[in-house]
C-alpha positions in Angstrom: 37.4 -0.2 -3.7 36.3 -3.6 -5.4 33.0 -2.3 -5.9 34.6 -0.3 -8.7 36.1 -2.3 -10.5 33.5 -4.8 -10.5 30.8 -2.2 -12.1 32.7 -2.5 -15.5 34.8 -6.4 -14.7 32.4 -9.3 -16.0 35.2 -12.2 -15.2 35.3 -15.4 -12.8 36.0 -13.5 -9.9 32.3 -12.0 -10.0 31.2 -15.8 -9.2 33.7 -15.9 -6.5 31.9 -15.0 -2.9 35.4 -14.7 -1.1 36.0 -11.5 -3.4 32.9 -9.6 -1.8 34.2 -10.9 1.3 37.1 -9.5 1.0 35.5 -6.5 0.1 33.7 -6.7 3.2 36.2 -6.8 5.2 37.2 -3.6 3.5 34.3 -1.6 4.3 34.3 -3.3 8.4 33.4 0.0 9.9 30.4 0.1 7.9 29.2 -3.2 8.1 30.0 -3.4 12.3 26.8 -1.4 12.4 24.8 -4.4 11.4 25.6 -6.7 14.6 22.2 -5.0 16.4 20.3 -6.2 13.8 21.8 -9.5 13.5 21.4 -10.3 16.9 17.5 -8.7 16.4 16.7 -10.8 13.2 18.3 -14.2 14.6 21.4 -14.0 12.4 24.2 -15.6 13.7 26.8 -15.2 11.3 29.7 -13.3 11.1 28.8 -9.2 9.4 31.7 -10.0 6.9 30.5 -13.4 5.7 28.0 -13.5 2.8 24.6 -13.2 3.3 21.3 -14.4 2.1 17.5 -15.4 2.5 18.5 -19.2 2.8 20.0 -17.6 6.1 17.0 -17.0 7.9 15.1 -19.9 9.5 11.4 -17.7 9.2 11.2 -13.7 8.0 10.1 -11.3 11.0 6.6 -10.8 10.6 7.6 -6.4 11.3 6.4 -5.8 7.2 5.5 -2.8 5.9 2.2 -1.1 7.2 0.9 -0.7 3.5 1.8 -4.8 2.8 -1.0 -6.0 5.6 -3.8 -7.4 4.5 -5.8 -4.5 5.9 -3.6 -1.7 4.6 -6.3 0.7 2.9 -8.6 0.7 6.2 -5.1 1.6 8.4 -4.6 4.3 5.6 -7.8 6.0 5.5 -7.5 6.2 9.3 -3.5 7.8 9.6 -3.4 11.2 10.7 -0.7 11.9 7.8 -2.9 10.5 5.1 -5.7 12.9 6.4 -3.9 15.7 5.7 -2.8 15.0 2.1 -4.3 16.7 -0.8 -7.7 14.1 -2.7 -5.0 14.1 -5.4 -1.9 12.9 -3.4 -4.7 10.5 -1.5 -5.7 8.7 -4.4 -2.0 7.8 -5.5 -1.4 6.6 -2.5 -4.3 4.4 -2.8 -2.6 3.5 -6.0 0.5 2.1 -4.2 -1.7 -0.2 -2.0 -3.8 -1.8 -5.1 -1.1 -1.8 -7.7 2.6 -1.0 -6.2 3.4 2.4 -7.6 2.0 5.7 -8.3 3.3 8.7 -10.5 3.9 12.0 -9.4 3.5 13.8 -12.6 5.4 16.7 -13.4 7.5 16.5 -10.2 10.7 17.8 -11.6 11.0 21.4 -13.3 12.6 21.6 -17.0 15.4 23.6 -15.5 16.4 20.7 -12.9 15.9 18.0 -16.0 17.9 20.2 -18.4 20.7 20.6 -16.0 20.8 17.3 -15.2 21.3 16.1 -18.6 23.8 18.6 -18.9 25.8 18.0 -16.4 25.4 13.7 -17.0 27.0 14.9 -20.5 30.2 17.0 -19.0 30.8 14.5 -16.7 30.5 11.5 -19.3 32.6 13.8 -21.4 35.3 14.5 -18.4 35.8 11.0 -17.7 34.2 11.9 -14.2 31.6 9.5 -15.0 31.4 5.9 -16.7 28.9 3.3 -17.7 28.9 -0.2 -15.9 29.5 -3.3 -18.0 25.7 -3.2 -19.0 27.0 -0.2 -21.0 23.6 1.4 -19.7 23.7 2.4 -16.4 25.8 4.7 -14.7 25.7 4.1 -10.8 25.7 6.7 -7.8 26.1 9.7 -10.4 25.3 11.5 -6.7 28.7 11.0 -5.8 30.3 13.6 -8.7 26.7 15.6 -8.7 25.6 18.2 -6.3 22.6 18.9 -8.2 21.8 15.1 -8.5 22.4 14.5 -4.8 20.3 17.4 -3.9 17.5 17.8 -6.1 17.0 13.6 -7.0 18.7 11.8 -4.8 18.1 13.4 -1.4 15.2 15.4 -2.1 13.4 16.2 1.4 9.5 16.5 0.2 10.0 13.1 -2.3 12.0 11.6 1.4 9.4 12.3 3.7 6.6 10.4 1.2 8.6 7.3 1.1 9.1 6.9 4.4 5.6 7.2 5.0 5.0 4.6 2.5 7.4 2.3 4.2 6.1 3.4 6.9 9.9 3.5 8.8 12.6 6.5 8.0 14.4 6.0 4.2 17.8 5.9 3.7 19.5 6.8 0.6 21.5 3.7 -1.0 22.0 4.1 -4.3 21.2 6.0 -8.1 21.4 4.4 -11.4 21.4 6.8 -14.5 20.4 6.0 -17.6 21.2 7.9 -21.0 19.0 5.4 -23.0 16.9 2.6 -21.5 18.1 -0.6 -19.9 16.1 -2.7 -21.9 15.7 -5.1 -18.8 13.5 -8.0 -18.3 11.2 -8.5 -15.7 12.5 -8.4 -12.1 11.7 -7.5 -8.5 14.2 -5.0 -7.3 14.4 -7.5 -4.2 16.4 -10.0 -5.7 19.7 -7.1 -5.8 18.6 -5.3 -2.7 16.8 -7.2 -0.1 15.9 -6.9 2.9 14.9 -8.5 6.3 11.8 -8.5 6.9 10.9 -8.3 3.7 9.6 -5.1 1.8 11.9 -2.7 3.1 13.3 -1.0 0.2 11.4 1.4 -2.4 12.7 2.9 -5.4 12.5 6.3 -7.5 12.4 6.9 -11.3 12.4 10.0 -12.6 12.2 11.3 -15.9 14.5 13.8 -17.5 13.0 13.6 -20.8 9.6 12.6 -22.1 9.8 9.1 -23.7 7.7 7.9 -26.3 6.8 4.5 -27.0 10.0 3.4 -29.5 12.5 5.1 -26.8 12.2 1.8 -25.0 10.0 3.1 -22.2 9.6 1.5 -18.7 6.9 -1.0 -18.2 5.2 -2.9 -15.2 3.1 -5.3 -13.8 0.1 -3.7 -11.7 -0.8 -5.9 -8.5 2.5 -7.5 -9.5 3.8 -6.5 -5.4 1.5 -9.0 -4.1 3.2 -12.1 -5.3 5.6 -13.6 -2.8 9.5 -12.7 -3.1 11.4 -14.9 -5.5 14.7 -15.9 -4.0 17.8 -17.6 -4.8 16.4 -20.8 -3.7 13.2 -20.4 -5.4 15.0 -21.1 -8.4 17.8 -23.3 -9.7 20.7 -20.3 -9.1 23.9 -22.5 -9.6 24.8 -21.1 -6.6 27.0 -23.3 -4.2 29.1 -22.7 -0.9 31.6 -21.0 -2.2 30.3 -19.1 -5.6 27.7 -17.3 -7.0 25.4 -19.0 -10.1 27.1 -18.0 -13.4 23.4 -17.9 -15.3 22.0 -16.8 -11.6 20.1 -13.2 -13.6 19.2 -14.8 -16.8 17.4 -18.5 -14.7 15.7 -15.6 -12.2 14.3 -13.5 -15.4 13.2 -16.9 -16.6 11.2 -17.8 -13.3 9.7 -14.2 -13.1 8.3 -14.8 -17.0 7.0 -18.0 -16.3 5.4 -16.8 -12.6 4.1 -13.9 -15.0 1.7 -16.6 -17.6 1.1 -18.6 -14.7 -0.5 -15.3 -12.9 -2.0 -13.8 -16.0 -0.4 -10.8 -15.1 -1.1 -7.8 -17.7 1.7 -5.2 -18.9 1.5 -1.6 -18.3 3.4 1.1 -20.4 5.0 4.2 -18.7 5.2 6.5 -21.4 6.4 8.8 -18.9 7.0 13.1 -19.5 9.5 15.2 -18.7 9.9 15.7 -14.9 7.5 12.8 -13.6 8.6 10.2 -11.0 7.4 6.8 -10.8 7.5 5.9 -7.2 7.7 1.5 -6.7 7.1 -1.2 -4.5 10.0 -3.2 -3.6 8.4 -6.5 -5.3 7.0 -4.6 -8.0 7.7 -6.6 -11.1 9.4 -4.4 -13.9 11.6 -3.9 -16.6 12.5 -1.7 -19.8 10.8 -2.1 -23.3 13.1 -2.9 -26.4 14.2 0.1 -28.3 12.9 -0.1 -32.2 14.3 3.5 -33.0 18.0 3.5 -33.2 19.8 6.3 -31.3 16.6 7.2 -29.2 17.3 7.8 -25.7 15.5 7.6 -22.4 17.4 10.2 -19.7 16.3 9.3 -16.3 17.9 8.8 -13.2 16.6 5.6 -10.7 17.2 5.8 -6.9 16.8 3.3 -4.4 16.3 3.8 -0.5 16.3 1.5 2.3 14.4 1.6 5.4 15.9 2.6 8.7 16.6 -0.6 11.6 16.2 -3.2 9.0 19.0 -5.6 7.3 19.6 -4.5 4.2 21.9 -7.1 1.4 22.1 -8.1 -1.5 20.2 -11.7 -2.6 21.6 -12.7 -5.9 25.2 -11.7 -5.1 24.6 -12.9 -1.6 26.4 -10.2 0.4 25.6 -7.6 2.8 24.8 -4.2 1.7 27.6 -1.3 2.5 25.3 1.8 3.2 27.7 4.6 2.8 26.5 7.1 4.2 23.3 6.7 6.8 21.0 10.1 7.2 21.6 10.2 11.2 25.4 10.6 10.5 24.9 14.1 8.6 
């Protein structure tokens, strides 16, 4: 499929919108799920055209239960919540005030050491490549049982972010990382959006501790409760026709400025072996720069959608192709 090619292809054509639609039309079976929600979220485009906030007159007021102004009296009152260890109730807590929470010492050594063993056969094989960001390997989940399984699709982690979300997750897509991405600032939103807002949360988990010079993740706390930055909140270059070709680098130069005008204050993760960061789909982020040469920072990053909303992709403008949806199994 396209979407192959493009992970390692920086060229024109990635400006081009009638290449993704094209792609689209490629991946019609998938994509002719979405007329329901069209027709529920006022859309009235075609499923194969490309897709983006501009596209929606207002947002549908259905956002997450946690993103309400009320969210930690409706929490302390949920059945579910009741029942969850002080520990576990506190980190939820955590999610409402700051957008994330860490699960510390989620993942065994022998799942972490496996993984990383089996990232370096298949690297080794050929079975599995870097993107053009010579970082990030995407849907490793595809050639690994163990990291479809254990990371990817595990049920206990599953059944915590949908009640965060507060709808069913789907599993859309892991990213995995032999040394850190280095990555400004950004709101997962701006790559995978969704209508109404808020719908998508995201996993990182570590496979290695990382100190401080590994280029460790970092984050903004209370960072969630900004509003979503989109294509049109910015100058994007984007026209009718093509996607911005400075679209990435002018959004990581809005979210800088939004973060001095905010006064928003930097948090390390200097994350251990086996712990999960769990984030809020406006959670502003990024990865420290790397001052030792050769360290690395093994992880793996997974990304889930909600259940009955629109899910695509703002900065590319296009609408996600789920490939596989948990009711089919």
């Amino acid at each position: 499929m396209l979407q192959r090619i493009f992970q390692k292809y920086t060229g024109f054509l990635r400006s081009l919108k009638a290449v993704y639609v094209l792609n689209n039309v490629l991946n019609i079976g998938r994509l002719w799920r979405n007329r329901p929600l069209y027709a529920r979220y006022g859309l009235r485009k075609n499923v194969l055209a490309p897709l983006g906030s501009a596209d929606f007159a207002t947002h549908h007021p259905d956002i997450p239960w946690l993103d309400h102004p009320d969210a930690l009296e409706r929490l302390e009152a949920h059945p579910q919540f009741l029942e969850m260890d002080v520990m576990l109730q506190d980190k939820v807590r955590q999610f409402v005030r700051d957008g994330f929470l860490v699960l510390e010492h989620y993942h065994d050594i022998t799942a972490t050491e496996a993984m990383n063993a089996e990232v370096d056969h298949l690297l080794g094989a050929g079975k599995a490549g870097f993107n053009y960001t010579g970082r990030k390997i995407f849907n490793l989940h595809e050639q690994s049982r163990l990291a479809d399984e254990h990371f990817f699709r595990n049920n206990r982690l599953l059944d915590l972010l949908s009640f965060l979300l507060g709808k069913r997750v789907i599993p859309f897509q892991s990213l995995s990382f032999v040394q850190g991405s280095e990555q400004r600032a950004h709101s997962d939103s701006i790559h995978m959006t969704t209508e109404p807002p808020g719908y998508l949360i995201a996993t990182w988990s570590a496979l290695e501790d990382c100190p401080e010079d590994a280029g460790p993740l970092f984050y903004y706390p209370g960072s969630h409760r900004l509003p979503y930055v989109m294509t049109q909140d910015y100058d994007s270059g984007n026209t009718h026709f093509t996607i911005g070709e400075n679209s990435n680098r002018r959004y990581e130069d809005r979210i800088e400025s939004l973060i001095r005008e905010h006064g928003l204050k930097k948090e390390i993760f200097l994350a251990k072996r086996g712990d999960v960061l769990v984030w809020h789909a406006n959670l502003l982020h990024g990865g420290s720069a790397i001052t030792r040469p050769g360290a690395t920072r093994r992880s793996i990053v997974c990304h889930y959608f909600a259940e009955d909303v629109l899910c695509y992709h703002e900065m590319s403008q296009r609408p996600a192709i789920i490939k596989k949806v948990m009711s089919d199994e």
